[in-house]
C-alpha positions in Angstrom: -65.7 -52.0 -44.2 -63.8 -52.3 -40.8 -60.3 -51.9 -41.3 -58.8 -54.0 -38.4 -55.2 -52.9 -38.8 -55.9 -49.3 -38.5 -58.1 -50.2 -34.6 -55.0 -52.4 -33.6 -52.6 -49.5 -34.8 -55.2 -47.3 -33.1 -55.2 -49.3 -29.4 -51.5 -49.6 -29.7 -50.6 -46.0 -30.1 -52.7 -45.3 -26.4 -51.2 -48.1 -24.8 -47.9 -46.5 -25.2 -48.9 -43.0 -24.4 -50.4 -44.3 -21.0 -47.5 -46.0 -20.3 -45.6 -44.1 -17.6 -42.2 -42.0 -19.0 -38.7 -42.6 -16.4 -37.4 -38.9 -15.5 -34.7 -38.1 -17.3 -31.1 -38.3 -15.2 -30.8 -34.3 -16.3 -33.3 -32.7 -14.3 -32.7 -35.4 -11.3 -29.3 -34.1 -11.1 -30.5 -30.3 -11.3 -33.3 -30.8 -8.4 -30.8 -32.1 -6.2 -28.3 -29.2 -6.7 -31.1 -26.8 -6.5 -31.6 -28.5 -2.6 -28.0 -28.0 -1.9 -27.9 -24.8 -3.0 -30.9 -23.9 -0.5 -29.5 -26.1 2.2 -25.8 -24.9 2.3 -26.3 -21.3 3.6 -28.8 -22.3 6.0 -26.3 -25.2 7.4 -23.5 -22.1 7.7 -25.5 -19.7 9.7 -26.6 -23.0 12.2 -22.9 -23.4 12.2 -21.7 -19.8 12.9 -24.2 -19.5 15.8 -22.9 -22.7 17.5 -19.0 -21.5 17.4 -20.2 -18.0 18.4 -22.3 -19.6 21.4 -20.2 -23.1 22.6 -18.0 -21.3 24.2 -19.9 -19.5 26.5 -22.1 -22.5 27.0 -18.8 -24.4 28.1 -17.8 -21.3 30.8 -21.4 -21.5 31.8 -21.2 -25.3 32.3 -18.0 -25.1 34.1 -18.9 -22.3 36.8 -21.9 -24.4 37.1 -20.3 -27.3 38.4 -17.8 -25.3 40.4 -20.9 -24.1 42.6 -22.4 -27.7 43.4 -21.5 -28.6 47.0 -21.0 -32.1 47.5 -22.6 -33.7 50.3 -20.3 -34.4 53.6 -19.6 -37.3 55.0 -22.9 -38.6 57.1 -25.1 -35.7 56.2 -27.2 -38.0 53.5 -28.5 -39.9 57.2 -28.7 -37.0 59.8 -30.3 -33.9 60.2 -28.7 -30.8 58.4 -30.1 -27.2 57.9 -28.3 -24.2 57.4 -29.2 -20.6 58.1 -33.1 -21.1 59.3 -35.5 -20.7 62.0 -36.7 -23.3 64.2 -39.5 -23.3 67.1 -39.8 -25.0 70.7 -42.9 -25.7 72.3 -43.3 -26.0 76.3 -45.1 -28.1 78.2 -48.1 -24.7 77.9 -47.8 -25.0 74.3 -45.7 -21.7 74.4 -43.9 -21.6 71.2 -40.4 -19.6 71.3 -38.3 -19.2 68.2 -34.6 -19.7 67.4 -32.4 -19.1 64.8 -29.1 -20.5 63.5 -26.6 -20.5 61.1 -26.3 -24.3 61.3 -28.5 -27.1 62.6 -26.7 -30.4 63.0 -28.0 -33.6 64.2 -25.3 -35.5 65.8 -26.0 -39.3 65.4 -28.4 -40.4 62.9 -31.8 -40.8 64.9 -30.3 -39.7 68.1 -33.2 -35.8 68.4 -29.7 -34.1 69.9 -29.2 -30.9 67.7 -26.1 -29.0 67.7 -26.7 -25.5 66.8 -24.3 -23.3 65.4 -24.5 -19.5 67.0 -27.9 -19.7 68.0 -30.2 -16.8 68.9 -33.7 -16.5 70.3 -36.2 -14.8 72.6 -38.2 -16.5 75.0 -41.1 -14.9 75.9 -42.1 -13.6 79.9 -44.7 -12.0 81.7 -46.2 -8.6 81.5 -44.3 -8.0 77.5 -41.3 -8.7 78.8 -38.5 -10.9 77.4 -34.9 -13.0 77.9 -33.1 -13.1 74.7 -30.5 -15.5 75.0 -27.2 -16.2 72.3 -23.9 -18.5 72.0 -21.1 -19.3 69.4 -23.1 -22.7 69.5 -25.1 -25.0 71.5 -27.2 -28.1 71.8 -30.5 -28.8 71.7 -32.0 -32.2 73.0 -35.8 -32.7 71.7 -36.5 -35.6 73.7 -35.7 -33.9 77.1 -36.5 -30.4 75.7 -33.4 -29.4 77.3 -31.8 -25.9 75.6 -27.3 -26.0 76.2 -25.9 -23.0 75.5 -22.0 -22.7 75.4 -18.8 -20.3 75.0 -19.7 -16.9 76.0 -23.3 -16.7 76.5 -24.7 -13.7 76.6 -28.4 -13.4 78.2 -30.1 -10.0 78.3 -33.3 -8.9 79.8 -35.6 -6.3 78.4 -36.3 -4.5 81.9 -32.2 -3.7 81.8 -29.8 -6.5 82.1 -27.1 -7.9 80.9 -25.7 -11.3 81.9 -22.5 -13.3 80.6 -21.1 -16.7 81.1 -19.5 -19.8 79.7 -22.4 -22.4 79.3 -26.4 -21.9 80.5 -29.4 -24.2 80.3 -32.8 -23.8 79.2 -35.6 -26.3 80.7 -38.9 -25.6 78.5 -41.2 -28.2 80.3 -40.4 -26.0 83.5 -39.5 -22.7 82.5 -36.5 -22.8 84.2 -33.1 -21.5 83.6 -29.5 -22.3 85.3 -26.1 -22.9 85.0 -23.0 -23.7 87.3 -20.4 -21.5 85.3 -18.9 -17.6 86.6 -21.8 -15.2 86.0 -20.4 -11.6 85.2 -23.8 -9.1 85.0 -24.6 -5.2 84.5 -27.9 -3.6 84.6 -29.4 -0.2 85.9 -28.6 -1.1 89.4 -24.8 -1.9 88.9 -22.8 -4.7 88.0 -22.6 -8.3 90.3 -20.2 -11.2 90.1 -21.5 -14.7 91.1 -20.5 -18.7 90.3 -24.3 -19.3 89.2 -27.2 -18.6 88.7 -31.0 -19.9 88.5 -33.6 -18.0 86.5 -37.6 -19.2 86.8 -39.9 -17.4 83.7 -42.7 -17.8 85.4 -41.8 -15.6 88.6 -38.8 -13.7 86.7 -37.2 -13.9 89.5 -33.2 -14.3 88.6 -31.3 -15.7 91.8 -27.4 -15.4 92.0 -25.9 -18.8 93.6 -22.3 -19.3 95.2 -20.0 -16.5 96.4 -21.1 -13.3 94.8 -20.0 -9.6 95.1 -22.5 -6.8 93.8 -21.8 -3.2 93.6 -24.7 -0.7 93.4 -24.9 2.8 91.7 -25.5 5.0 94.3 -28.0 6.4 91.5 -30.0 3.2 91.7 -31.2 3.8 95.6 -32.4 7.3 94.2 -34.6 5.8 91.5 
């Protein structure tokens, strides 16, 4: 026969073993004291390496900031380059090239460069060449106009050497002048004039005003 107190006992009994135990406090507390353990020599080596390396990263970020150059006044609207090479074009699509330490646009919007001891060759017949420099000059794009100031010096490859205070550069004519004293030397002696006119296209270089030339006697032998 059946006994039904012994299958209710019987039920009972598994109904508790299913029934889900809580984890003691004990071995809470030890698994979180393992972690620390773990955790706290890792956290001191992170530590050591950031004392050991802040302060150079602070140097670093301070010579850093030392360097930056802060804008001047009016350069954030017009035209500034320093130390590069820039490129005319005449009215022949001849392209003659320039360089500066500084190119400066005067007024916002206004295509008149100063240039800051500018140097450059302009090109001439037969291989030949004018290489013209200045403590600093201007250059107006809309004109194509070249100003050269302060002791320009102009030298020619076939063996000349001119100086004066301020010359011009036409490229849509290919023409040369100025109005200043012109000091020269070359292989036939030296010359002294009040101007001068130089055409690329004929290399012919004409001396304008009162002007005194002395010859090397040499020269007439040649």
């Amino acid at each position: 026969m059946l006994d039904l107190k012994k299958l209710d006992s019987y039920f009972n009994e598994d109904s508790v073993e299913l029934t889900p135990q809580p984890v003691p406090t004990v071995n809470r507390h030890s698994r979180l004291v393992g972690l620390f353990k773990l955790a706290l020599p890792s956290f001191a080596a992170v530590l050591i390496v950031l004392l050991l390396v802040f302060p150079s990263f602070k140097q670093d970020a301070r010579d850093v900031r030392l360097d930056i150059t802060r804008p001047r006044q009016g350069e954030l609207e017009k035209l500034h380059v320093e130390n590069t090479t820039f490129y005319i074009t005449d009215k022949d699509n001849q392209v003659h090239n320039f360089v500066a330490a500084r190119i400066d646009e005067t007024e916002p919007g206004s295509k008149l460069i100063k240039l800051t001891t500018p140097e450059g060759i302009i090109p001439l017949r037969n291989d030949n060449w004018l290489n013209l420099k200045a403590p600093y000059g201007f250059y107006n794009q809309n004109t194509n106009l070249l100003e050269m100031n302060e002791k320009v010096e102009m030298f020619y490859s076939a063996g000349m050497n001119v100086m004066t205070a301020k010359a011009f550069y036409d490229f849509n004519t290919a023409r040369g002048y100025g109005n200043s004293p012109v000091v020269g030397q070359g292989f036939f002696g030296s010359l002294n004039a009040q101007g001068f006119e130089f055409s690329a296209k004929t290399e012919v270089l004409t001396f304008v005003g009162h002007s005194e030339i002395t010859v090397k006697e040499e020269s007439f032998q040649k």
